[in-house]
N, C-alpha and C positions, 0 to 999 in steps of 0.2 A: 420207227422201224425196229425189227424184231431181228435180235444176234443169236444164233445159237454159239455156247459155251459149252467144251465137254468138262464134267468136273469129277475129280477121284476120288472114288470111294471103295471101304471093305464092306463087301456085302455078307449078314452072318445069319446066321436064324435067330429068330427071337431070342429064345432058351439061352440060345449063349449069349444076348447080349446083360440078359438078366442074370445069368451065373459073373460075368465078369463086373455086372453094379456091385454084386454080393463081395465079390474079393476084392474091391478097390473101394468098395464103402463109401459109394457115389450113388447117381440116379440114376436109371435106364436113361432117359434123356441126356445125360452127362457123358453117357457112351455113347449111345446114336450121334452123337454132335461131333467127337472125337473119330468116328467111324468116318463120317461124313468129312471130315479135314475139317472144320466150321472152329473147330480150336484149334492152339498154338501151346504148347508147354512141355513141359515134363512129363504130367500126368496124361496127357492124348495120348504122346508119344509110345508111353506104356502100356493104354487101353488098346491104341492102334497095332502095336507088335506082338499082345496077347488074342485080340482078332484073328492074329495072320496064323500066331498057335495052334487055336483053334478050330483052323481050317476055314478062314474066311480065304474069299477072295478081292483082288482090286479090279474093279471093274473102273470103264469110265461111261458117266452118264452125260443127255445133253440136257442141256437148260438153256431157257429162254428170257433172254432179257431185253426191254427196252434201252434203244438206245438214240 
């Protein structure tokens, strides 16, 4: 059976995800991940509250999961 889950996320435009790899001297994927909640640390935490800087927003999405 199929559950839908909402999950949180900052939505941003590309550009800034790639201007914020550049300043935290990570991967575009290291932020997408941290944008996404999919990490836990310090450094999310950081990438996450320079997102919201930047003029991301939090949205919530649904996702589908067996269960």
């Amino acid at each position: 059976m199929k559950v839908a889950r909402k999950r949180k996320v900052i939505n941003t435009h590309p550009s800034v995800r790639h201007q914020m790899a550049s300043e935290f001297h990570v991967t575009y994927e290291t932020v997408s991940k941290a944008c996404k909640y999919l990490t836990e640390g310090e450094q999310p935490d950081a990438i996450r509250a320079r997102a919201l800087e930047l003029g991301g927003k939090v949205e919530f999405e649904t996702v589908w999961r067996d269960e």
